[in-house]
TORGUTI-20351 format. One record per residue (C-alpha): residue number from 1; x, y, z; residue in one letter. Coordinates in nm, 2 decimals, decimal comma. Example, Ala and Ser with C-alpha at 12.3 -4.5 7.8 and 13.67 -1.06 7.14 Angstrom:
<r><num>1</num><xx>1,23</xx><yy>-0,45</yy><zz>0,78</zz><residu>A</residu></r>
<r><num>2</num><xx>1,37</xx><yy>-0,11</yy><zz>0,71</zz><residu>S</residu></r>
This chain:
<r><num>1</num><xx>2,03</xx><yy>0,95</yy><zz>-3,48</zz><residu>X</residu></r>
<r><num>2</num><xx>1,89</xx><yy>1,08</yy><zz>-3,12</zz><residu>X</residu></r>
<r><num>3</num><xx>1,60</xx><yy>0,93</yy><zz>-2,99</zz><residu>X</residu></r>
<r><num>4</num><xx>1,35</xx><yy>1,23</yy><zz>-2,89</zz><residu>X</residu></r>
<r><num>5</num><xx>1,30</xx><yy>1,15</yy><zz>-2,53</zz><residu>X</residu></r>
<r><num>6</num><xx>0,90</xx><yy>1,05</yy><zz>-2,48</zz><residu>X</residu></r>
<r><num>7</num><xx>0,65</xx><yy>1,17</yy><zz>-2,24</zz><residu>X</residu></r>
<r><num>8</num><xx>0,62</xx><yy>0,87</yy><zz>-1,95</zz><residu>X</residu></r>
<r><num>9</num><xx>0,21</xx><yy>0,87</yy><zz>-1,94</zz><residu>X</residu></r>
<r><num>10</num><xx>0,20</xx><yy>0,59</yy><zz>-1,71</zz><residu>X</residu></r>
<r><num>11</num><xx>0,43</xx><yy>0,78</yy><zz>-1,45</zz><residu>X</residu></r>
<r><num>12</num><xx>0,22</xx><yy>1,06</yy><zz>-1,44</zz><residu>X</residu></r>
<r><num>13</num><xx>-0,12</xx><yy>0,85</yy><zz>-1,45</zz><residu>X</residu></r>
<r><num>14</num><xx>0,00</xx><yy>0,63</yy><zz>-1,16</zz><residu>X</residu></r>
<r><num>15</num><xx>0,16</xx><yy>0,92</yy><zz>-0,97</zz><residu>X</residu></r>
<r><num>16</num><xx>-0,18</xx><yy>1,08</yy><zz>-1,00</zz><residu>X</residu></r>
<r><num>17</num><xx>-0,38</xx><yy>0,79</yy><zz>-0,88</zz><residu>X</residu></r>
<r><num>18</num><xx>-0,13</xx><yy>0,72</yy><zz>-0,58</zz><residu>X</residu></r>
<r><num>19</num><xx>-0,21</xx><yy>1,07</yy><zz>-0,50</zz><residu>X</residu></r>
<r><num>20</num><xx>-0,61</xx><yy>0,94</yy><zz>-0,49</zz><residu>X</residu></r>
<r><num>21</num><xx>-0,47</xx><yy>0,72</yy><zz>-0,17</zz><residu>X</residu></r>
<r><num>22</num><xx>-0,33</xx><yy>0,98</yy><zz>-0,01</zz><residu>X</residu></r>
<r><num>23</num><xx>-0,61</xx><yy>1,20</yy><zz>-0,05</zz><residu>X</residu></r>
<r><num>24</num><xx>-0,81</xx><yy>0,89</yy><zz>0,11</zz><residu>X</residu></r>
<r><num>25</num><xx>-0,57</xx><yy>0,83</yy><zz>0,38</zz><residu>X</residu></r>
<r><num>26</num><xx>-0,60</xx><yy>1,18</yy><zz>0,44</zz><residu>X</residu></r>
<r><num>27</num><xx>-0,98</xx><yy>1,21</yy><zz>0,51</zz><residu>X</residu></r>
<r><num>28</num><xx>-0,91</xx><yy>0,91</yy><zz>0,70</zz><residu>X</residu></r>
<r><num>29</num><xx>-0,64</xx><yy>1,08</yy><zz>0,93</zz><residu>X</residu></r>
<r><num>30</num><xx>-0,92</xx><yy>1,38</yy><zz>1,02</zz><residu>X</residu></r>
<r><num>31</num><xx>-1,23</xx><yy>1,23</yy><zz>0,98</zz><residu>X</residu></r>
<r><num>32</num><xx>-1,22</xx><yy>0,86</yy><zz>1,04</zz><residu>X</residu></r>
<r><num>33</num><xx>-1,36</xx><yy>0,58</yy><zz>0,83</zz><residu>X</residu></r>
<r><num>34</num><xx>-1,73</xx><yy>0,71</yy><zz>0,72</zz><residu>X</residu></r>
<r><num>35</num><xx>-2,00</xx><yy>0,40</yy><zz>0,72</zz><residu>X</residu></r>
<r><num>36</num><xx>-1,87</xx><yy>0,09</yy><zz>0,62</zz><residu>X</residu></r>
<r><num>37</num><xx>-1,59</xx><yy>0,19</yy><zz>0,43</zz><residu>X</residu></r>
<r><num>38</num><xx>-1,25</xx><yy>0,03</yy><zz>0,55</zz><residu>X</residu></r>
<r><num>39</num><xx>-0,97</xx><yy>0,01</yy><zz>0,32</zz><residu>X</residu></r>
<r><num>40</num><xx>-0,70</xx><yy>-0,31</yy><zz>0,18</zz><residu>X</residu></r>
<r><num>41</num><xx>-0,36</xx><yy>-0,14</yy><zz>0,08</zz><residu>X</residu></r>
<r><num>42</num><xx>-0,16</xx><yy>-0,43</yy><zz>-0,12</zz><residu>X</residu></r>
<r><num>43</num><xx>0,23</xx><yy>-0,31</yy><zz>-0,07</zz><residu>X</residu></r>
<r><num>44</num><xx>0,56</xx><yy>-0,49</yy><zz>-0,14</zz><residu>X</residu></r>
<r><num>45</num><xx>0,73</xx><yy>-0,59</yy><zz>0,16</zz><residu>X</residu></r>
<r><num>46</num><xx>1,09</xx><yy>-0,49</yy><zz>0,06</zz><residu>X</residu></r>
<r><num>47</num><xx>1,04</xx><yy>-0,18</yy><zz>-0,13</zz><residu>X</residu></r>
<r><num>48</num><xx>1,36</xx><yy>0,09</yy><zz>0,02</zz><residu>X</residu></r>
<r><num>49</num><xx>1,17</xx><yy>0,31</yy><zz>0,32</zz><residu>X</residu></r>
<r><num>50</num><xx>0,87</xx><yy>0,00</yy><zz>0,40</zz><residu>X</residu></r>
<r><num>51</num><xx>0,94</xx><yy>-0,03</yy><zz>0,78</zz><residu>X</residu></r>
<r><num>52</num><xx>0,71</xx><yy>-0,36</yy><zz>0,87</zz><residu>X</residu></r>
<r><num>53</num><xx>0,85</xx><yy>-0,64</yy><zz>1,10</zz><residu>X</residu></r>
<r><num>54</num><xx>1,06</xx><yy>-0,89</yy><zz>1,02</zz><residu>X</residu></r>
<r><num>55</num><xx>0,87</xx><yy>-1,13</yy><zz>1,11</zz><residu>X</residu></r>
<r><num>56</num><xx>0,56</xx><yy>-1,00</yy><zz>0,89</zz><residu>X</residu></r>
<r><num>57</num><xx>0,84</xx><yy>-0,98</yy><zz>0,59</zz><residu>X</residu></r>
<r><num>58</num><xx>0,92</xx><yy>-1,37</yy><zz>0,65</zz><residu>X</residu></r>
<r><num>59</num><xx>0,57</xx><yy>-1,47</yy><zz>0,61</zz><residu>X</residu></r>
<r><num>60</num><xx>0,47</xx><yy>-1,22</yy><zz>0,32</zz><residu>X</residu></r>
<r><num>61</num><xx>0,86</xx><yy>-1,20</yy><zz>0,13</zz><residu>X</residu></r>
<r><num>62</num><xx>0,69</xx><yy>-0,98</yy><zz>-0,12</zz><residu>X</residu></r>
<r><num>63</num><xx>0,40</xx><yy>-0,83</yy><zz>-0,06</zz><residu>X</residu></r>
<r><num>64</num><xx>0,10</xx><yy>-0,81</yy><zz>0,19</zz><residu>X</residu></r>
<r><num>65</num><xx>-0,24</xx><yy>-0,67</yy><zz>0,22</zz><residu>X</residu></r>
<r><num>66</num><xx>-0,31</xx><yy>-0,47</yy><zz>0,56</zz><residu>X</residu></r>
<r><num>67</num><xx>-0,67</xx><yy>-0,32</yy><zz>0,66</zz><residu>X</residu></r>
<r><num>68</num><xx>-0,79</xx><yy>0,00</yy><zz>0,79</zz><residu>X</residu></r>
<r><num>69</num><xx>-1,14</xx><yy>-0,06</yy><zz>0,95</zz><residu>X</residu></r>
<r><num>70</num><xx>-1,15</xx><yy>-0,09</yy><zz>1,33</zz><residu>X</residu></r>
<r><num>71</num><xx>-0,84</xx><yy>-0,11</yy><zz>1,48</zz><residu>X</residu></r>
<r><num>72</num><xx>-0,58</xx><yy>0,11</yy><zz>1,37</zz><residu>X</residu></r>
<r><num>73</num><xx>-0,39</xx><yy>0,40</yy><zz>1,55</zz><residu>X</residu></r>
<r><num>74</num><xx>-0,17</xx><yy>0,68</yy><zz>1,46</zz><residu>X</residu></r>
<r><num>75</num><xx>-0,20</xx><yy>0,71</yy><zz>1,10</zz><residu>X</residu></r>
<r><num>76</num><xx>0,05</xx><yy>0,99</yy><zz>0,99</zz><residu>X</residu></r>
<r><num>77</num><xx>0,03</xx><yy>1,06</yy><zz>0,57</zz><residu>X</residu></r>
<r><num>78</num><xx>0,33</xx><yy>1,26</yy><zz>0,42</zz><residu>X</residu></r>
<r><num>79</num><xx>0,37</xx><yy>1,36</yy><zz>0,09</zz><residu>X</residu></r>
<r><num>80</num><xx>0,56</xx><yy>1,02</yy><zz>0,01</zz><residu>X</residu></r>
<r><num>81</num><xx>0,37</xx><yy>0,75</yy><zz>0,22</zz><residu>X</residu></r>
<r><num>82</num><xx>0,23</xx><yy>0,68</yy><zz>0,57</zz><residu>X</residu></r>
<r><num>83</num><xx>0,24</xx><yy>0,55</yy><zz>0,86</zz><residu>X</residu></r>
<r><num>84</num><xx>0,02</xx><yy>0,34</yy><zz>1,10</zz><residu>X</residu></r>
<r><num>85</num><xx>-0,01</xx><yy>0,11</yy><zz>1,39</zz><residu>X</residu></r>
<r><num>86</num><xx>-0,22</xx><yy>-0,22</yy><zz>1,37</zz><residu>X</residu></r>
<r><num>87</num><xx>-0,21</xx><yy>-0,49</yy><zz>1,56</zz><residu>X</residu></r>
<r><num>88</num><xx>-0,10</xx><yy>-0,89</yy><zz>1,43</zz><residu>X</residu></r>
<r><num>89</num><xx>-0,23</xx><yy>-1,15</yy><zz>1,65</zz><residu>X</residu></r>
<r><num>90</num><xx>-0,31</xx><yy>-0,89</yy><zz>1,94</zz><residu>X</residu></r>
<r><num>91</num><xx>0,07</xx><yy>-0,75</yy><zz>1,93</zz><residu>X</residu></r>
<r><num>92</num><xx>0,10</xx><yy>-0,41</yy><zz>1,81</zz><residu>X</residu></r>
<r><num>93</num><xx>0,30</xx><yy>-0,35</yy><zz>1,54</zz><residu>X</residu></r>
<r><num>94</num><xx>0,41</xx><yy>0,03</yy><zz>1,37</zz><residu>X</residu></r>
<r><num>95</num><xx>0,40</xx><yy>0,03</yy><zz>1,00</zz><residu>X</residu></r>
<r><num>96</num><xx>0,54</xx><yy>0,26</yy><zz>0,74</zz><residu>X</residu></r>
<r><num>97</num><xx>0,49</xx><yy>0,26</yy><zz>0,38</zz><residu>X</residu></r>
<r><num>98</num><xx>0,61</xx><yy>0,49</yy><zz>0,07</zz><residu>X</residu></r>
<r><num>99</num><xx>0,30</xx><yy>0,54</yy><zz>-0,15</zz><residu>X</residu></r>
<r><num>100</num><xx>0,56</xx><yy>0,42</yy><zz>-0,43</zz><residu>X</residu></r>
<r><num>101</num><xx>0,53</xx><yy>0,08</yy><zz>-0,23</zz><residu>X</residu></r>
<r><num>102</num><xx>0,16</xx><yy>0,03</yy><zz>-0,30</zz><residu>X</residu></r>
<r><num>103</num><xx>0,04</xx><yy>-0,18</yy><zz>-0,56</zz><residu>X</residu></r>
<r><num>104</num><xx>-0,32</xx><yy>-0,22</yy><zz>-0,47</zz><residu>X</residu></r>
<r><num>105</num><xx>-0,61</xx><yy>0,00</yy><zz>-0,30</zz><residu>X</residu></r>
<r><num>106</num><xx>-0,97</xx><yy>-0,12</yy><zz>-0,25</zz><residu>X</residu></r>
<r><num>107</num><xx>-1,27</xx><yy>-0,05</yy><zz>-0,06</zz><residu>X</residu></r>
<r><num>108</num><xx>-1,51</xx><yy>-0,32</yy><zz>-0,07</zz><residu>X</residu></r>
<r><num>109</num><xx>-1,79</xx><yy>-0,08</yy><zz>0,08</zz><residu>X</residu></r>
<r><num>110</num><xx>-1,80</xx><yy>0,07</yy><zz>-0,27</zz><residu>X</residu></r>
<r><num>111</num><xx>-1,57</xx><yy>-0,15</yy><zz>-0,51</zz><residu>X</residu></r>
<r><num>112</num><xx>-1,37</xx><yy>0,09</yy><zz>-0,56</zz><residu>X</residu></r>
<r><num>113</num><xx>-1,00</xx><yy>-0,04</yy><zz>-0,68</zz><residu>X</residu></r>
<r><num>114</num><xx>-0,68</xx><yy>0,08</yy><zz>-0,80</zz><residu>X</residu></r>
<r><num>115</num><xx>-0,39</xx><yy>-0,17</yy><zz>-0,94</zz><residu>X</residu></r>
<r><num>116</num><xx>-0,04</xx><yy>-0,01</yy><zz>-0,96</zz><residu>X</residu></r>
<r><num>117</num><xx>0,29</xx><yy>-0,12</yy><zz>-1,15</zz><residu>X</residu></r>
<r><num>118</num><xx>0,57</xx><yy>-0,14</yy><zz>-0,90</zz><residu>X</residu></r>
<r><num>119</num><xx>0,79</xx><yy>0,09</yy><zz>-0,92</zz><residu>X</residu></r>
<r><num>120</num><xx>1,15</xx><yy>0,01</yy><zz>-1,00</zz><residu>X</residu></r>
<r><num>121</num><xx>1,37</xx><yy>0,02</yy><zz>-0,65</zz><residu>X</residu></r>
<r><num>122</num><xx>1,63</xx><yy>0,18</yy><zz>-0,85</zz><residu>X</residu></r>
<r><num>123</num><xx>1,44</xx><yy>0,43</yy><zz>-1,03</zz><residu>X</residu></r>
<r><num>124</num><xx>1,32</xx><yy>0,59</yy><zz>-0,72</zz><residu>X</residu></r>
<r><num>125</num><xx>1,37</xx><yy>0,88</yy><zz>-0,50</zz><residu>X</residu></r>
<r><num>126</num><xx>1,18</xx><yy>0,86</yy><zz>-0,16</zz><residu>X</residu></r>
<r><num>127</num><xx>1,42</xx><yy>1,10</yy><zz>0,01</zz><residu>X</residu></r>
<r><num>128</num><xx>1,37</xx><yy>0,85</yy><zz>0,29</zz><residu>X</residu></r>
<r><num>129</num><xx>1,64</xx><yy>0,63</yy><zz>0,54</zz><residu>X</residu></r>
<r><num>130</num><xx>1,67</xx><yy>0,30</yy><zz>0,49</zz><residu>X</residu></r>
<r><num>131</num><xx>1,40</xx><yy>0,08</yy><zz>0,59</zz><residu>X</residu></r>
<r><num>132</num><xx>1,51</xx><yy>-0,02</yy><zz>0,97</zz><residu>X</residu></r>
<r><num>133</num><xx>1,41</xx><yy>-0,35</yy><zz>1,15</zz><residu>X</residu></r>
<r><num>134</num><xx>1,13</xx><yy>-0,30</yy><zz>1,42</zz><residu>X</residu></r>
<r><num>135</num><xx>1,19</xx><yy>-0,52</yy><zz>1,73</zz><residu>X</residu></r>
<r><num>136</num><xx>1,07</xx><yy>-0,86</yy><zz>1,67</zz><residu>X</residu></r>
<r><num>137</num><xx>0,76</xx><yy>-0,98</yy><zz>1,86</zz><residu>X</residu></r>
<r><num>138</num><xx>0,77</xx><yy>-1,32</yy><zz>2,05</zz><residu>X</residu></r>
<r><num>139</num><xx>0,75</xx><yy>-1,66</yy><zz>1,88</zz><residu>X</residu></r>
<r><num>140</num><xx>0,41</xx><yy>-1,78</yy><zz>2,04</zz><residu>X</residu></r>
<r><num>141</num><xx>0,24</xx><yy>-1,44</yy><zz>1,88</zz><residu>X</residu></r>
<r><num>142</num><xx>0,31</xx><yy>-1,49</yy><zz>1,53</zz><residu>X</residu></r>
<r><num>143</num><xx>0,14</xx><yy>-1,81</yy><zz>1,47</zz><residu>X</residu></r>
<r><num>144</num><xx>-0,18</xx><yy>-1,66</yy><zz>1,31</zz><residu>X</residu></r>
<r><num>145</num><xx>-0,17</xx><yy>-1,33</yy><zz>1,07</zz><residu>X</residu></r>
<r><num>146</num><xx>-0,42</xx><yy>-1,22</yy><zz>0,85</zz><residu>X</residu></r>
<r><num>147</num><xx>-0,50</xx><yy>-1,34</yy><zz>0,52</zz><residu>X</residu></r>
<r><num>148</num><xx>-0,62</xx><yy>-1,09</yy><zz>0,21</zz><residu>X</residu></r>
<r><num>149</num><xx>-0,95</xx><yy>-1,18</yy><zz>0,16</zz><residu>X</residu></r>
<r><num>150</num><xx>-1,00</xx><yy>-1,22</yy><zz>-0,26</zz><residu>X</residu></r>
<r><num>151</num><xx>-1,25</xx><yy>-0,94</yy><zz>-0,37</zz><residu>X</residu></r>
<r><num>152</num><xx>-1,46</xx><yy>-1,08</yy><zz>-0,67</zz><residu>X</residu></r>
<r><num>153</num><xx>-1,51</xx><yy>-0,87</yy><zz>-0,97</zz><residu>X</residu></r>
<r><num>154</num><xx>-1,92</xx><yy>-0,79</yy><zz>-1,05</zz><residu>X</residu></r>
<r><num>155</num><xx>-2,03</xx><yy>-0,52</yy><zz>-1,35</zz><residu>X</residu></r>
<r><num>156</num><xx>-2,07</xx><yy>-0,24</yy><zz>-1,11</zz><residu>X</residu></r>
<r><num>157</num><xx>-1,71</xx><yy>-0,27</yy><zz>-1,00</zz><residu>X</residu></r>
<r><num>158</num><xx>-1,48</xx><yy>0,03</yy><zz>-0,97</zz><residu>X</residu></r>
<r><num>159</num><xx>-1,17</xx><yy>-0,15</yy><zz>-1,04</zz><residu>X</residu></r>
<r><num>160</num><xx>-0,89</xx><yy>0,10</yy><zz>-1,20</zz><residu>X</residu></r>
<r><num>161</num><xx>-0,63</xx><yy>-0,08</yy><zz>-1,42</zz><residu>X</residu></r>
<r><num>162</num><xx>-0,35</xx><yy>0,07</yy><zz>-1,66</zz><residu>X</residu></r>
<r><num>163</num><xx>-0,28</xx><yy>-0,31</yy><zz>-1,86</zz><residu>X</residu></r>
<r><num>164</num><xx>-0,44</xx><yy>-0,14</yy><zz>-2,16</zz><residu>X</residu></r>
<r><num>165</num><xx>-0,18</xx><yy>0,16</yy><zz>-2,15</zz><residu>X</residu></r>
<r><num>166</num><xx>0,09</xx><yy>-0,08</yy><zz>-2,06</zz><residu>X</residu></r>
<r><num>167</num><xx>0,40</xx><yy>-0,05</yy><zz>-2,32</zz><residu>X</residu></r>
<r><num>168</num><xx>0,41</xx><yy>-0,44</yy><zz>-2,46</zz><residu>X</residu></r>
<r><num>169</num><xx>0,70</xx><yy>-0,60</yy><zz>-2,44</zz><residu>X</residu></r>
């Protein structure tokens, strides 16, 4: 008997909400960050096309949470991810990251959320090279990163998750 192929729902919902980022990262590209809005983008570390230093992939081996609020610099937004320049411990670092790679988006200023399902390495297509290795920064700069700061959950939170739609396994 052939099994009728289904329709993949949660592809197309999550597809659609990564789209929500980009159109964020967008606005944020020509307009800047409005108010107090800055944004936490959760991505995993060693998805195919993330380009982050190695250094920042030792101390986060599978995912970290960077933030756009004050200092950040050319932020570039294709259709299948972005780029950006931050600094770590007051050494600038270039960033890239395939909107595939992104498993979480918040802004505090308005909790607002979105959760993502990682996406399989193997089922995807991001038409991109190879993640290269950026030039490593010097020992004595690498002693103190960033930590993601925990966002609690309140009522009025805007906190997007799929687990309901989720097929159990």
């Amino acid at each position: 008997m052939k099994k009728t192929p289904s329709i993949p729902y949660e592809d197309i919902v999550q597809n659609a909400l990564r789209g929500v980022v980009r159109e964020v990262l967008k606005r944020v590209q020509s307009d800047g960050l409005p108010g107090d809005h800055h944004l936490f983008i959760t991505f995993l570390t060693h998805f195919p096309g993330v380009v982050v230093p190695e250094y920042l992939k030792e101390r986060h081996p599978e995912e970290i949470t960077i933030v756009l609020q004050y200092q950040f610099w050319d932020l570039v937004i294709t259709e299948k991810g972005f780029s950006v320049g931050l600094s770590f411990n007051d050494v600038e670092e270039a960033l890239r990251v395939p909107f595939d790679a992104i498993i979480g988006f918040v802004d505090p200023s308005v909790k607002f959320g979105l959760q993502f399902t990682p996406t399989d390495f193997e089922d995807t297509a991001l038409g991109q090279e190879p993640a290269e290795t950026l030039t490593k920064s010097p020992d004595n700069k690498r002693s103190k990163l960033f930590e993601p700061k925990i966002i609690p959950d309140s009522e009025d939170s805007k906190v997007i998750t799929l687990d309901a739609f989720r097929k159990k396994k």
